[in-house]
C-alpha positions as CSV (number, residue, x, y, z in Angstrom):
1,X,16.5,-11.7,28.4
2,X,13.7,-13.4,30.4
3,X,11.2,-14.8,28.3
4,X,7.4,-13.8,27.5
5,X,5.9,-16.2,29.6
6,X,7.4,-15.7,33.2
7,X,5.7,-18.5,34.8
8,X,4.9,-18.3,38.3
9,X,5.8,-15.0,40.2
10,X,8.8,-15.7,42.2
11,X,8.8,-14.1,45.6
12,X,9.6,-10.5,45.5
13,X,13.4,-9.7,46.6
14,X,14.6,-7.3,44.9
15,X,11.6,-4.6,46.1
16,X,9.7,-2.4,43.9
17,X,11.3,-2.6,40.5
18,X,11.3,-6.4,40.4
19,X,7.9,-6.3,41.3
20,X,7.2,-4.3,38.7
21,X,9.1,-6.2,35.9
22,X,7.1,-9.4,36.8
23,X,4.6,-7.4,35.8
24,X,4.9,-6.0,33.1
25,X,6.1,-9.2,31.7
26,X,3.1,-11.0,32.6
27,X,1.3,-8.3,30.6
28,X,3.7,-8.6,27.7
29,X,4.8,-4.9,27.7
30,X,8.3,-6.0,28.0
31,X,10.6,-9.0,26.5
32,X,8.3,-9.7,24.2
33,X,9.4,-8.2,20.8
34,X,8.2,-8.9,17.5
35,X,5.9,-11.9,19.3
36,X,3.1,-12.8,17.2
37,X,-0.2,-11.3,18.2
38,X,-3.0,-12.4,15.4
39,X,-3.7,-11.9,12.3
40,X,-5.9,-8.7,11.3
41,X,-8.3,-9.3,8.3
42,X,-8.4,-7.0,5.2
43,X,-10.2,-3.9,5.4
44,X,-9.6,-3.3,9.4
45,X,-9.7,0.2,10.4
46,X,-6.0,1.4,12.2
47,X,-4.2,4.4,13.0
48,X,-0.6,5.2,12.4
49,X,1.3,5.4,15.4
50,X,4.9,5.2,13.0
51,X,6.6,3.5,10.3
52,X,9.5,2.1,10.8
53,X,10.5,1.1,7.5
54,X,9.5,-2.6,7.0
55,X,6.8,-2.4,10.0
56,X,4.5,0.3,11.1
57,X,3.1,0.7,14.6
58,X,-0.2,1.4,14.7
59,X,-3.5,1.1,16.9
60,X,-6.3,-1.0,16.2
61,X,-10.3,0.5,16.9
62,X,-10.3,-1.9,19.8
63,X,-7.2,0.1,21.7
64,X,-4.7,-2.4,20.9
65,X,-0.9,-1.2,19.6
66,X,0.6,-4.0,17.1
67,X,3.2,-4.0,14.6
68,X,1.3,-4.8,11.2
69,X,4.0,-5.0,7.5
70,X,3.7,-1.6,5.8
71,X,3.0,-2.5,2.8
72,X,-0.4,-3.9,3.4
73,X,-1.3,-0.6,4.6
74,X,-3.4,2.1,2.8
75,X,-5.0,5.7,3.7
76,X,-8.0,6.1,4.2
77,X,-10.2,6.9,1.5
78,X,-10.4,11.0,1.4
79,X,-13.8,10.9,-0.8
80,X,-17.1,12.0,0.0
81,X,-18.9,9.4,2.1
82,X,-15.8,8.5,4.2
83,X,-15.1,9.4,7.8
84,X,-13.7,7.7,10.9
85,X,-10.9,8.5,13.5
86,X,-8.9,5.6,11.6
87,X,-5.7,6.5,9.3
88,X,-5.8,3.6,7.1
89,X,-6.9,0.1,6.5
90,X,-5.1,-3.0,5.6
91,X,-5.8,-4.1,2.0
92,X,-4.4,-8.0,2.6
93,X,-4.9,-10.2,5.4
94,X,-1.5,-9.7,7.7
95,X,-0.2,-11.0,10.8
96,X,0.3,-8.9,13.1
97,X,3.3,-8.5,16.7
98,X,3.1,-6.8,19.7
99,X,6.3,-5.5,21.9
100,X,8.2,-4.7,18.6
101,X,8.5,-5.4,15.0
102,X,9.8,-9.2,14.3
103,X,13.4,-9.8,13.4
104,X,12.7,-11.9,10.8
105,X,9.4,-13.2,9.1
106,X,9.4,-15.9,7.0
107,X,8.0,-15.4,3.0
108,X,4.1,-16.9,3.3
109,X,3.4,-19.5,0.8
110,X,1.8,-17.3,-2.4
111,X,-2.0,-16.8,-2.6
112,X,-4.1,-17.4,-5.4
113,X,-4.3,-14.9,-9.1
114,X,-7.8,-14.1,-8.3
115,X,-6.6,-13.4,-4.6
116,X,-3.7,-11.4,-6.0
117,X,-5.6,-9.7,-8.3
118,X,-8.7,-8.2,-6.4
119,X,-6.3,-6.5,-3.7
120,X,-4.9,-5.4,-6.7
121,X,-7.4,-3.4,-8.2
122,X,-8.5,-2.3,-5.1
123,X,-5.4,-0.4,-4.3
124,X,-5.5,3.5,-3.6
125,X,-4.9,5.9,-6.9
126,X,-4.6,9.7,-6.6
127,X,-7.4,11.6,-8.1
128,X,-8.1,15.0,-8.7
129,X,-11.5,16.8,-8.6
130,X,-12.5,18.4,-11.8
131,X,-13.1,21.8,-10.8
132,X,-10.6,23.0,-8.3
133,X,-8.1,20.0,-9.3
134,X,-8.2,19.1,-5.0
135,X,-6.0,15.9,-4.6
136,X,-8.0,13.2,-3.1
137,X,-6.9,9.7,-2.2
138,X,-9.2,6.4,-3.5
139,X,-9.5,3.4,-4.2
140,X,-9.0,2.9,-7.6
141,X,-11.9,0.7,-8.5
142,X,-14.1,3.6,-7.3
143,X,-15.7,6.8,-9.0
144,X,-15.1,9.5,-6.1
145,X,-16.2,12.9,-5.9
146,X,-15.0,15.4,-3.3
147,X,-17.7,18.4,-2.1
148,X,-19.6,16.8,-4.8
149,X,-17.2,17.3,-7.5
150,X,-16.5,14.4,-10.0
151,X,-12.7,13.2,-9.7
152,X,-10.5,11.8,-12.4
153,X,-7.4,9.9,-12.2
154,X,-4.2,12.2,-11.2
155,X,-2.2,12.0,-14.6
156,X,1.9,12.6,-14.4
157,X,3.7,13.3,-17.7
158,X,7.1,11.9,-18.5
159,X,8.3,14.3,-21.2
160,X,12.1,15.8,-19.6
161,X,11.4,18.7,-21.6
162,X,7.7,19.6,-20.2
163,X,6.9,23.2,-19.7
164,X,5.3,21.5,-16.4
165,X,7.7,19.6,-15.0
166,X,8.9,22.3,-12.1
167,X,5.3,23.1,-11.1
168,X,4.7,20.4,-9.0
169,X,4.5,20.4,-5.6
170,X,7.7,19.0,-3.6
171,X,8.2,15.5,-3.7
172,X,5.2,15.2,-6.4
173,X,5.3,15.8,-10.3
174,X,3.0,18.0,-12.5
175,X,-0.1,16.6,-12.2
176,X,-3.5,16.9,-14.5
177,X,-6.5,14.9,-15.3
178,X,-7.8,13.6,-18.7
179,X,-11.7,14.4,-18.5
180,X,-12.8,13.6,-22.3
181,X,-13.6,10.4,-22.9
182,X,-13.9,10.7,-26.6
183,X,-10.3,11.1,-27.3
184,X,-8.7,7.8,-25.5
185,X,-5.3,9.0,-24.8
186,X,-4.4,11.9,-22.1
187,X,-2.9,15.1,-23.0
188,X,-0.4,16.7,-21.0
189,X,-2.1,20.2,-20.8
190,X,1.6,21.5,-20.2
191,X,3.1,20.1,-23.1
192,X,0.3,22.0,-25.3
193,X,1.7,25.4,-24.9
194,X,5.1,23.9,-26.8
195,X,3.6,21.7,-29.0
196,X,2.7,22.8,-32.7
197,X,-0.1,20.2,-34.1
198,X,-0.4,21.4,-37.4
199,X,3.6,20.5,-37.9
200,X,3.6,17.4,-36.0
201,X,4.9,14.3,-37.6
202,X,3.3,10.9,-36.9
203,X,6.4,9.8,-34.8
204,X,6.1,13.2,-32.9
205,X,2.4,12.3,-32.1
206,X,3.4,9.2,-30.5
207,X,6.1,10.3,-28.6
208,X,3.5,12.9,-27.1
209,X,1.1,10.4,-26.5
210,X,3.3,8.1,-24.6
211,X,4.4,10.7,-22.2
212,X,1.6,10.9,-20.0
213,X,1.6,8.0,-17.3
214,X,-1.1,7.2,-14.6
215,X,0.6,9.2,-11.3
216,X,1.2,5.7,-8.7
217,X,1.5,6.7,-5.1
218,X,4.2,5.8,-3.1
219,X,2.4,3.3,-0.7
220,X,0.5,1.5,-4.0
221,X,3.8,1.4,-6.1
222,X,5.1,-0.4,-3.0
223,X,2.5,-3.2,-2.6
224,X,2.1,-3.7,-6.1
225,X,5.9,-4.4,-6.7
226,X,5.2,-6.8,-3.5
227,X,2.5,-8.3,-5.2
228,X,4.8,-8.7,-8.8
229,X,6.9,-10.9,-6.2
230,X,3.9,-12.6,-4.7
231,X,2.7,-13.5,-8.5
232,X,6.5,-14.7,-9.6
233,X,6.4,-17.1,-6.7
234,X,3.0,-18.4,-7.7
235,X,4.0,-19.1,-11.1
236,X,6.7,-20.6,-9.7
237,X,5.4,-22.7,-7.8
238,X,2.5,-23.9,-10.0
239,X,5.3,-24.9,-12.3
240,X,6.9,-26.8,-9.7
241,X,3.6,-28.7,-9.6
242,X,3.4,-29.1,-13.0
243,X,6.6,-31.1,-13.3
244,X,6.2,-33.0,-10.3
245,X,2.7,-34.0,-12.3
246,X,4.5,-34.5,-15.5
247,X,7.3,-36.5,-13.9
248,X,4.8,-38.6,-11.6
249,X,2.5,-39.8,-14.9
250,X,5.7,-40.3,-16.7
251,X,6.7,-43.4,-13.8
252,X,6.0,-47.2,-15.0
């Protein structure tokens, strides 16, 4: 394949369609897949033009179509107070290809906990608003509302015997909200119409209370199980320090 960087136009023989191939290559429409582009800092606006899997395609607010990781990627908030043409926003720092997704990236060296941690927290959490129990994508170090209504994180409950468990929606499990804050586990609402309180043993209480699990969505279940691996390598790698320290003092 000729390269990205055709160097000087040769003289035109074969007509039209050479022409036009010089062209496009000078423009780096063509032979120049998974060539790196720049690096997009974390909260840019994009659109989703696809996903293929590892990389997305998508278009940045200034017209430009790049291939950015998926997993960095989040919706856009759906809460009150949020609106743009934009699809979602990139919750790390990420570099970024044009022509096509890279056949290989190498691993970049491991950021710091602190660094780690505050994309963590900021990662998108299913809600649901109070009254009419509307799903609503957010951040998960926010307090949305949606038409005004108060949201609440989107509870799933784990119990294989649930009287819920087929009135989810496809692809999503029975969902419900834990709204009083005096009682500091959340009740499966479902799992009340079986239950009998007055005859429950202590170890049936537990098992009751350990059913219920924060709902992850797909895209943040993703990037946090990418940023478990991010956190292993930087523990490993301090370690590594750490000896090389510890073996460094330890020479006469």
């Amino acid at each position: 394949m000729i390269g990205c960087h055709p160097g000087p136009r040769p003289p035109v023989r074969g007509g039209v369609l050479r022409s036009l191939l010089w062209t496009l290559l000078g423009l780096g429409l063509v032979g120049c897949e998974g060539k790196p582009a720049g690096t997009l800092e974390p909260g840019t606006h994009v659109t989703m033009v696809k996903d293929d899997g590892n990389f997305a395609q998508v278009q940045t607010q200034d017209g430009r179509t790049v291939y950015v990781p998926s997993g960095v990627l989040k919706q856009r908030s759906q809460a009150d107070g949020t609106a743009g043409t934009y699809t979602h926003e990139l919750s790390a720092a990420a570099e970024v290809y044009r022509g096509g997704a890279p056949a290989y990236v190498s691993t970049p060296p491991p950021r710091g906990e602190m660094d780690i941690l505050q994309e963590q927290i900021g990662l998108n959490r299913l809600f649901l608003s109070e009254k009419s129990l509307q799903e609503v994508v957010a951040p998960a170090n926010t307090f949305p509302t949606f038409h005004g209504e108060k949201c609440w994180p989107a509870y799933m409950c784990t119990n294989p015997d649930c009287p819920g468990k087929d009135r989810g929606r496809e692809g999503v499990p029975y969902l419900f909200i834990h709204t009083d804050q005096s009682i500091p586990n959340a009740i499966c609402p479902a799992c009340l119409e079986i239950r009998n309180l007055e005859a429950e043993t202590d170890e049936d209480k537990l098992r009751y209370r350990n059913y219920p699990r924060l709902f992850e969505l797909p895209e943040t279940q993703r990037r946090l199980d990418e940023l478990a691996r991010e956190r292993k390598s930087l523990y490993g790698f301090l370690q590594e320090q750490a000896r090389e320290r510890e073996e460094a003092g330890s020479q006469p």
